[in-house]
Phi, psi and omega in degrees: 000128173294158192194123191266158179235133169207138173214167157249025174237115187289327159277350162263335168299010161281323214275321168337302207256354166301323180269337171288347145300328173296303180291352181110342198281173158236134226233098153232053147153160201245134167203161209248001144216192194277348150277336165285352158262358174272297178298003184247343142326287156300333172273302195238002140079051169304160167289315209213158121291126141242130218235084190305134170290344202242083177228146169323171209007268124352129176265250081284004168273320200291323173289338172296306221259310170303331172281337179272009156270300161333289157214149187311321197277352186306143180242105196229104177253133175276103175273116189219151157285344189277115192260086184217048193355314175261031125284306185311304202285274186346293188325293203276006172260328198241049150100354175304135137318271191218165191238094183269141176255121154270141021260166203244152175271122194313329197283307174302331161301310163323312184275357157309285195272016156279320163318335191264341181316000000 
């Protein structure tokens, strides 16, 4: 699966894309807020985003909401640390595929991006 990243911590989009490289996926690009993921998004036409929620400027709901406008059909997963049901069910109402919490487990991401399959 092509698969877009996007955080503001250079190191978990390391550790990310380290492990979706493990698994066989292809990472075609990284970016590092939310506006750089609506241009990159837009640019290489990913399968899926996995998508931090809490980033300088822009956010990932607010980037969540430009892309799903661009196009309806994007499969945009939220990786977030904020452990709150009503932020998740907010996410998934307004067009996420899913809500991964970190930190997250190899396994749980798996079973993620088989679900996304």
């Amino acid at each position: 699966m092509k698969i877009l990243i996007v955080d503001d911590n250079v190191l978990t989009r390391s550790l990310i894309k380290d492990l979706l490289t493990e698994m066989g996926h292809e990472v075609t690009g990284e970016a590092g807020d939310g506006n750089e993921a609506v241009t990159a998004f837009r640019q290489q036409k990913p399968e899926l985003v996995l998508m931090d929620l809490v980033m300088p400027g822009k956010t990932g709901m607010e980037a969540l909401q430009e892309i799903k406008v661009i196009d309806p059909a994007a499969r945009v997963v939220m990786v977030t640390a904020v452990q709150q049901g009503a932020i998740s069910e907010e996410l998934l109402q307004k067009g996420a595929a899913g809500v991964l919490h970190k930190p997250f487990l190899y396994g749980e991401l798996d079973e993620l991006l088989k679900q996304m399959k």
